[in-house]
C-alpha positions as CSV (number, residue, x, y, z in Angstrom):
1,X,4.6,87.5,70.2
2,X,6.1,83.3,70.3
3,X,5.9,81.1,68.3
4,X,3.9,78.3,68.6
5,X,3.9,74.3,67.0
6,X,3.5,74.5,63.3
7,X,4.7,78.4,63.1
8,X,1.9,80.2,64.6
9,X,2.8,83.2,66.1
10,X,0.3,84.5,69.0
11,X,0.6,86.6,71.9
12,X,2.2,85.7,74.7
13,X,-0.9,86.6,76.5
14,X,-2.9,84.1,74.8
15,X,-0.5,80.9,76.6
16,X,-3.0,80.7,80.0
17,X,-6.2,80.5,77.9
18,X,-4.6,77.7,75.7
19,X,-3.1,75.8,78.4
20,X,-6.7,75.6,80.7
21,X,-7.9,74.3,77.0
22,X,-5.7,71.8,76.3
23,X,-6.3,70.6,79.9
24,X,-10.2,70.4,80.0
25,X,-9.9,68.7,76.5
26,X,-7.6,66.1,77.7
27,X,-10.0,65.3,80.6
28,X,-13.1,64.9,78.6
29,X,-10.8,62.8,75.7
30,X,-9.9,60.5,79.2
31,X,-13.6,59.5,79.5
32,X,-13.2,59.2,83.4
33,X,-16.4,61.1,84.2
34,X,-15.6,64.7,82.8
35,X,-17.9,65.9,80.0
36,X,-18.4,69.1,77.5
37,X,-21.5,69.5,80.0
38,X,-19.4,69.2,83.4
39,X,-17.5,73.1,82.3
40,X,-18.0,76.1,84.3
41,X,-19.2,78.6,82.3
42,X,-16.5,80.8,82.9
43,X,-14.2,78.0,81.3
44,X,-16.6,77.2,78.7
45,X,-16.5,80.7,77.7
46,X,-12.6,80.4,77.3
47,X,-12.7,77.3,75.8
48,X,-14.7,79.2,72.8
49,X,-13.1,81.6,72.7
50,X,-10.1,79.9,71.9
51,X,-11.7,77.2,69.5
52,X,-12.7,80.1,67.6
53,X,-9.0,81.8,67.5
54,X,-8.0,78.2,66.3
55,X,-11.0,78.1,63.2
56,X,-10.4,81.4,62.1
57,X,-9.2,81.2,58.7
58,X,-9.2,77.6,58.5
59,X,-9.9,75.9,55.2
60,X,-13.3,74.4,54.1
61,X,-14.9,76.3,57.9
62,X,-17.3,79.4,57.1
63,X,-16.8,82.5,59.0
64,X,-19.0,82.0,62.0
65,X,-20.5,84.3,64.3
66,X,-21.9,82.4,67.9
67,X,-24.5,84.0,70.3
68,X,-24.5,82.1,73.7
69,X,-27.9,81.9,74.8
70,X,-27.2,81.4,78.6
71,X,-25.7,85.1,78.6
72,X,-22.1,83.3,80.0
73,X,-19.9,84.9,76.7
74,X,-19.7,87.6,74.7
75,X,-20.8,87.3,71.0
76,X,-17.3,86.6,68.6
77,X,-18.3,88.6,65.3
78,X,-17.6,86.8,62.2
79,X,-14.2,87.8,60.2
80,X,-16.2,88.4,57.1
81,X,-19.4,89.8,56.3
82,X,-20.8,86.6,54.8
83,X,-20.9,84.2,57.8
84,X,-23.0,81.5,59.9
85,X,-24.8,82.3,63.0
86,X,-25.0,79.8,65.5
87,X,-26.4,80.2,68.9
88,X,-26.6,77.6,72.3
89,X,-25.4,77.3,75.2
90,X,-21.8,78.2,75.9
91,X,-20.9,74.2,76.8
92,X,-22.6,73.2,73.7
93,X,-20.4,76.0,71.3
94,X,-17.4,74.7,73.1
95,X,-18.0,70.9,72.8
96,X,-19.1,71.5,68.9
97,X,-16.2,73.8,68.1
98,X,-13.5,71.7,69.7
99,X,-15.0,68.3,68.1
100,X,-15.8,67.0,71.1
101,X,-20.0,67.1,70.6
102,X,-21.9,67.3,67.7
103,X,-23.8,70.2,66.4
104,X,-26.9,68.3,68.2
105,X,-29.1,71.0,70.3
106,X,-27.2,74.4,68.1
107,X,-29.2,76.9,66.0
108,X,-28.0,78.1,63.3
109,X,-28.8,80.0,60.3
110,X,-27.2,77.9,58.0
111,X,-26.3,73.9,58.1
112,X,-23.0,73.9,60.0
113,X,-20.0,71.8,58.5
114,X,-18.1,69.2,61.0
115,X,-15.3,70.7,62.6
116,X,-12.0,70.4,61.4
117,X,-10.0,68.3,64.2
118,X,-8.2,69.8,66.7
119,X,-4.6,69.9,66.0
C-alpha cells in the first residue's frame, strides 16, 4: 500500500493505471486534437476503471453499475445493492465518469447525476 494526495491509501499496483489516466486526461483538457472519442479501447477500459475506483464512495454519486456495450470492459458491479445501471460505449463511460463528456448518448436506468470533478 502508498499513500497518495489527500491520504488515500491504494495499492502500489494501482500507480500504472492512474498515471496512463492522468495522462490521456491532460491531453484531451489541452484541446490540441485529442478527444474522449480518440481512446483505444484498451485505454478507455482503464480509464473506467479507474474513474470508477475514484467515485466509489463519493458523496451525493449513487452506486453505479456500467455495462459497456461494445464488449471492450468488463461490467464493474455496484458496491451496494441499490444502484444505477448505465450502459454505452466504453469511450463514452470514460468521458462521462471523468467529467470530460456529458451523459449525452448513456442508458441508464435511472437519471444520472453530474459527476463530481476530478480531483
Amino acid at each position: 500500500m502508498v499513500e497518495w494526495r489527500a491520504g488515500r491509501r491504494r495499492p502500489i499496483r494501482d500507480i500504472p493505471r492512474a498515471r496512463l489516466t492522468e495522462v490521456v486526461l491532460h491531453h484531451i483538457d489541452l484541446d490540441v486534437g485529442y478527444a474522449v472519442a480518440d481512446m483505444t479501447s484498451t485505454v478507455a477500459e482503464q480509464v473506467v476503471l479507474e474513474a470508477l475506483g475514484r467515485l466509489r464512495g463519493a458523496p451525493d454519486f449513487p452506486a453505479i453499475e456500467v455495462r459497456p456495450t461494445d464488449g471492450q470492459a468488463t461490467a464493474v458491479p455496484a458496491d451496494a445493492s441499490d444502484h444505477v445501471t448505465v450502459s454505452g460505449s466504453t469511450a463514452q463511460l470514460a468521458g462521462w465518469l471523468t467529467g470530460r463528456t456529458t451523459s449525452a448518448g448513456l442508458d441508464a436506468d435511472d437519471p444520472l447525476p453530474p459527476v463530481p470533478a476530478w480531483t
